[in-house]
ZAMAR-448412 format. One record per residue (C-alpha): x, y, z; residue number from 1. Coordinates in pm, 1 decimal. Layout:
N
> c1	c2	c3	n
> X	Y	Z	NUM
...
This chain:
250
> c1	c2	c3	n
> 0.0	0.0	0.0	1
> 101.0	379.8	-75.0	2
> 217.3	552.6	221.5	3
> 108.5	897.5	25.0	4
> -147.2	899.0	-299.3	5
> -293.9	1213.4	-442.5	6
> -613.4	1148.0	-643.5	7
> -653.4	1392.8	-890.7	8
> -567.8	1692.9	-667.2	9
> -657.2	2087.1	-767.5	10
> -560.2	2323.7	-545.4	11
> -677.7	2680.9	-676.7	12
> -582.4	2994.1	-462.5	13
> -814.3	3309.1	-461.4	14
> -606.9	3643.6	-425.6	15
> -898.0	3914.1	-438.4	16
> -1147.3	3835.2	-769.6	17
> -841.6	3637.2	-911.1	18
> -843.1	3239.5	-853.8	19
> -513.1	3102.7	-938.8	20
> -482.0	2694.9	-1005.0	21
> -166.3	2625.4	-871.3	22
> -211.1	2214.1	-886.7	23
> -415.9	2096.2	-1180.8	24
> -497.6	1746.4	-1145.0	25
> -209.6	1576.4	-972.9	26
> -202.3	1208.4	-911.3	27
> 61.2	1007.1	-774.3	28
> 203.9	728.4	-523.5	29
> 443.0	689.6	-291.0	30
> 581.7	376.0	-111.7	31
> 772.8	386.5	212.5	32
> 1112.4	382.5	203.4	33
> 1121.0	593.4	-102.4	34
> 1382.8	902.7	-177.9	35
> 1147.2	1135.1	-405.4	36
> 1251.4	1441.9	-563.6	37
> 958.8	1637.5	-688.2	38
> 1125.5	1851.5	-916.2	39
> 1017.0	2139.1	-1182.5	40
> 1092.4	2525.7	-1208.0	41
> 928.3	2807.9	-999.0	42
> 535.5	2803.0	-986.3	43
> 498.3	2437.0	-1059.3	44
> 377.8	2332.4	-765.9	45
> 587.0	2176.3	-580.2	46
> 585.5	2368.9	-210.3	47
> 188.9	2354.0	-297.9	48
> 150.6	1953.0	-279.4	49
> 430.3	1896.7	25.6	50
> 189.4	2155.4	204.3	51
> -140.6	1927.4	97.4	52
> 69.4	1591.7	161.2	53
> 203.6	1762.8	495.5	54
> -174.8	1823.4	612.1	55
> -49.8	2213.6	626.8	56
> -309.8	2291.2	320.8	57
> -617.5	2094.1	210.2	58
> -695.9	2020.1	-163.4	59
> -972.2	2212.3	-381.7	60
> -1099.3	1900.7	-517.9	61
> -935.1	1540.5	-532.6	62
> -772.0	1392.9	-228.0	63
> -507.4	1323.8	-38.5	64
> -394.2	986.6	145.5	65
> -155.8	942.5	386.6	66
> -75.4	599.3	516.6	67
> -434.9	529.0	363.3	68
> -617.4	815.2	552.7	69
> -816.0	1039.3	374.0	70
> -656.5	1355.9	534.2	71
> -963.3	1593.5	367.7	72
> -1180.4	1397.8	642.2	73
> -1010.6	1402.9	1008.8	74
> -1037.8	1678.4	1283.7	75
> -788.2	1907.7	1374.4	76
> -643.7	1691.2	1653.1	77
> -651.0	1376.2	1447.8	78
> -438.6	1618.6	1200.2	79
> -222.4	1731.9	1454.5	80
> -155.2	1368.2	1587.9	81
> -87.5	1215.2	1248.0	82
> 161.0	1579.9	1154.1	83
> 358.0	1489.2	1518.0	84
> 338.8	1117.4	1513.3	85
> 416.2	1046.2	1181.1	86
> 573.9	1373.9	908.8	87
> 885.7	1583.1	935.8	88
> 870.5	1916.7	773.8	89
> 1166.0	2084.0	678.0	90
> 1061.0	2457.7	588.3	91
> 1230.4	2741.3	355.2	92
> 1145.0	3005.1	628.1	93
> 1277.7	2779.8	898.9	94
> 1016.9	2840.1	1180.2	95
> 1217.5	2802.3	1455.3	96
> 1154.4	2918.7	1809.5	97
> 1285.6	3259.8	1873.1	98
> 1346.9	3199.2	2226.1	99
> 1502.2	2871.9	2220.2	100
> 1879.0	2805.1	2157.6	101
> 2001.8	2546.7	1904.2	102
> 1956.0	2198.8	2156.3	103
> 1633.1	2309.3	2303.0	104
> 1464.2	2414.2	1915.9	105
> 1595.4	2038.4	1807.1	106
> 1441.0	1881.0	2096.0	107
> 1166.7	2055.7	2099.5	108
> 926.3	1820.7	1873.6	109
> 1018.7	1491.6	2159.6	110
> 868.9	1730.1	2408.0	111
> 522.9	1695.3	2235.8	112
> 527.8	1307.6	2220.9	113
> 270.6	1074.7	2433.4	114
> 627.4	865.9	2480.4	115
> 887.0	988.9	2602.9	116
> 1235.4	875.4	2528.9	117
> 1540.3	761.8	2765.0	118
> 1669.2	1065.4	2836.9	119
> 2018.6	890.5	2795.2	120
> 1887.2	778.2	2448.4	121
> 1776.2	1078.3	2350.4	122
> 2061.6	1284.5	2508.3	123
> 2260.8	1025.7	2248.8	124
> 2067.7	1106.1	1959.3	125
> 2030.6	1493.4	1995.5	126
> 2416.9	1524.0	2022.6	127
> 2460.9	1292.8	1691.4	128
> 2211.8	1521.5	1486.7	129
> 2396.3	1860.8	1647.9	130
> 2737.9	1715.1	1501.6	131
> 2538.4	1622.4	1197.2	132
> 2447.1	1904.9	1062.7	133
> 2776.8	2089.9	1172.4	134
> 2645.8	2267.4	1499.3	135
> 2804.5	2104.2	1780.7	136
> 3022.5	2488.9	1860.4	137
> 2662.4	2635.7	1851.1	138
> 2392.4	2438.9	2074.0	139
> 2355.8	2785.0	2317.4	140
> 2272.4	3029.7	2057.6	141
> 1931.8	3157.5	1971.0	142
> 1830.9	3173.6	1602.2	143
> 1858.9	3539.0	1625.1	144
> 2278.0	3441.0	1646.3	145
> 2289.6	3221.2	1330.6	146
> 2352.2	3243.9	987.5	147
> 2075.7	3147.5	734.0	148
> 2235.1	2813.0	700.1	149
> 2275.3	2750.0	1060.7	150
> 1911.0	2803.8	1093.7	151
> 1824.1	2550.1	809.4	152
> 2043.6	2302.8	994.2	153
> 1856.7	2370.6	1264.5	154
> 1528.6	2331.1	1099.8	155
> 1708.0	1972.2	961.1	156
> 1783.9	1841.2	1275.8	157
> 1504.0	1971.8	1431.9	158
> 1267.3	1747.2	1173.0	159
> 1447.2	1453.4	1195.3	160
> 1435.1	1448.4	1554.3	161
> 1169.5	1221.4	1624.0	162
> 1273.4	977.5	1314.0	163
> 951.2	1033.0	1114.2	164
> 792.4	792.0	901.3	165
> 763.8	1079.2	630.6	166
> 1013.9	1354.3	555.8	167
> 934.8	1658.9	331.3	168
> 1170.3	1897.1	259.6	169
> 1140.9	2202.9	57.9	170
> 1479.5	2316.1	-98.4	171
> 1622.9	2157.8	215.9	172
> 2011.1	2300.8	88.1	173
> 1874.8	2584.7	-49.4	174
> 2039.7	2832.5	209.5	175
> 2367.0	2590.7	230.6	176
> 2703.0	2593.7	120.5	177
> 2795.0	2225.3	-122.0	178
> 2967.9	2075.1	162.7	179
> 2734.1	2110.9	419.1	180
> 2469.2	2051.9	160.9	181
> 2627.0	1702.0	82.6	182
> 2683.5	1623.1	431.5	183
> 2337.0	1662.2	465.5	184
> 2208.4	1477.5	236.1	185
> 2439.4	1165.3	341.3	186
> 2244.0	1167.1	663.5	187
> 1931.5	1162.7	475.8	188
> 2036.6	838.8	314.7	189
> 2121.9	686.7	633.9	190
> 1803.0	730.8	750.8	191
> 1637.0	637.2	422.3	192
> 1887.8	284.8	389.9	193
> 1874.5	211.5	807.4	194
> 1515.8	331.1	904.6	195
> 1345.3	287.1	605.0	196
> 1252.4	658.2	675.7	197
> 1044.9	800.6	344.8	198
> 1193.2	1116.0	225.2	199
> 1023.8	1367.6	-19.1	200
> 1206.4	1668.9	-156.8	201
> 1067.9	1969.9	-338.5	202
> 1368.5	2085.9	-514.4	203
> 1593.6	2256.0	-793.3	204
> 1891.0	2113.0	-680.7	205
> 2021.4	1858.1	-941.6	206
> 2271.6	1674.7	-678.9	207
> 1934.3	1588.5	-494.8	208
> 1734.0	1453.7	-826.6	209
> 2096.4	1295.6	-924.5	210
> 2028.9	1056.7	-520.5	211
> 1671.7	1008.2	-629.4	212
> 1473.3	690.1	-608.3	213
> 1236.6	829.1	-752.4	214
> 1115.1	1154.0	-937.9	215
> 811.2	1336.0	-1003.6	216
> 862.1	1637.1	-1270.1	217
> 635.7	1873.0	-1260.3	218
> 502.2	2175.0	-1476.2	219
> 239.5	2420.7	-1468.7	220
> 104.4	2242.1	-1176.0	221
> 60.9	1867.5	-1313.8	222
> 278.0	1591.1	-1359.9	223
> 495.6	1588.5	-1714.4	224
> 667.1	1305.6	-1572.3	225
> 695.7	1017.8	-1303.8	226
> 951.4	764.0	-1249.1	227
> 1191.0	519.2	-1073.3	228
> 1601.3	539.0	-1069.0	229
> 1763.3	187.9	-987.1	230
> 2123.8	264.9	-835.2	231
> 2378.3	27.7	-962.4	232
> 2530.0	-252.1	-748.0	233
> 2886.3	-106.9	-729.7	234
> 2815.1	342.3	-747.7	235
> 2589.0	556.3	-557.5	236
> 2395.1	699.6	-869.9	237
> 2156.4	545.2	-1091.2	238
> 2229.7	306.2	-1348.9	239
> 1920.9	232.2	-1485.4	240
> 1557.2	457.2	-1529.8	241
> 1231.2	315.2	-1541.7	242
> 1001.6	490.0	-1671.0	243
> 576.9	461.9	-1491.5	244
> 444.1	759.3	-1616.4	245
> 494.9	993.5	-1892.0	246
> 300.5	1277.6	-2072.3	247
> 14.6	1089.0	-2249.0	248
> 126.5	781.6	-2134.6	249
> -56.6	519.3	-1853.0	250
């Protein structure tokens, strides 16, 4: 079973008299323990549909599924639970906690949990994801002491915190120099190879579609493209593309 679908999603924005479609019919699937890049250039869509898969927006028409719940039909807390319990959102605009340092806007999202974890355990695992993303000489500042791309390491760590079943990312090394960037995106991989940990990226970045498992091309706010990259037994890239959905094509 999918752990996302979209089902012929629309999502049309109304800015005065003016409705703007910005997602025209969308369908798609994702498994767990896939590395999607959804990938296109600005205005296609793509921060639109991780917002509807992310619960954060609800579609105009069609729907949305996520681990086979219609998320058009549950209440606000049943949203909430299913955002905490099971996504990771890794925002452009960060959204970190003003008044929190580095450590305490990382740990933040394990404070919201029914479970709590060992504190030695998670003492363990919030030090791993500070060295991580490169921020070990930084846990006691605020966000109002960081760079841009300290605070989108920040909002990294702080989303893979509580090892979500679902990752989105939006231009996750957007504000990031390449080494950092690539750094990053090894730890991704980890996840995705050890935890079976979904990850979905709305990106321009070609290094991120070059890791792809999979990759859903977008224009104009529907799908030109969708399919599947097979990495070769001895290199880290793909060897082989197979193709599940093209323009005009079922």
């Amino acid at each position: 079973m999918a752990i996302v679908q979209l089902q012929n999603v629309h999502k049309v924005y109304t800015l005065g008299t003016t409705k703007v479609p910005a997602v025209r019919g969308v369908s798609f699937e994702i498994h767990k323990g896939d590395f999607v890049s959804i990938t296109g250039p600005s205005g296609s869509g793509k921060s639109t549909i991780l917002n509807l898969i992310g619960c954060i927006d609800q579609p105009t028409e069609g729907e949305v599924f996520v681990q086979g719940q219609k998320t058009s039909g549950l209440k606000d807390k049943q949203l909430t639970v299913l955002r905490h319990q099971t996504l990771g959102f890794i925002f452009q605009s960060f959204n970190l906690i003003p008044v929190l340092n580095v450590k305490e806007n990382i740990e933040f999202p394990l404070l919201l949990g029914k479970t709590p974890m060992n504190h030695s355990a998670k003492e363990e695992w919030l030090q791993y994801l500070i060295e991580a993303v490169g921020l070990a000489d930084h846990v006691k500042h605020k966000p109002s002491e960081l760079s841009g791309g300290q605070r989108q390491r920040v909002a990294i760590a702080r989303a893979l915190v509580t090892k979500p079943q679902i990752v989105m990312a939006d231009e996750p090394t957007a504000n990031l120099d390449s080494k950092t960037g690539q750094a990053i995106m090894e730890l991704m991989q980890k996840m995705n190879a050890e935890l079976n940990t979904t990850f979905i990226f709305s990106t321009h970045d070609p290094g991120i579609v070059a890791m792809a498992h999979h990759v859903i091309q977008l224009l104009d706010g529907q799908v030109i493209d969708d399919h599947f990259v097979e990495a070769g037994p001895d290199t880290k890239g793909p060897s082989a593309v197979y193709n599940r959905k093209a323009v005009g094509q079922e």
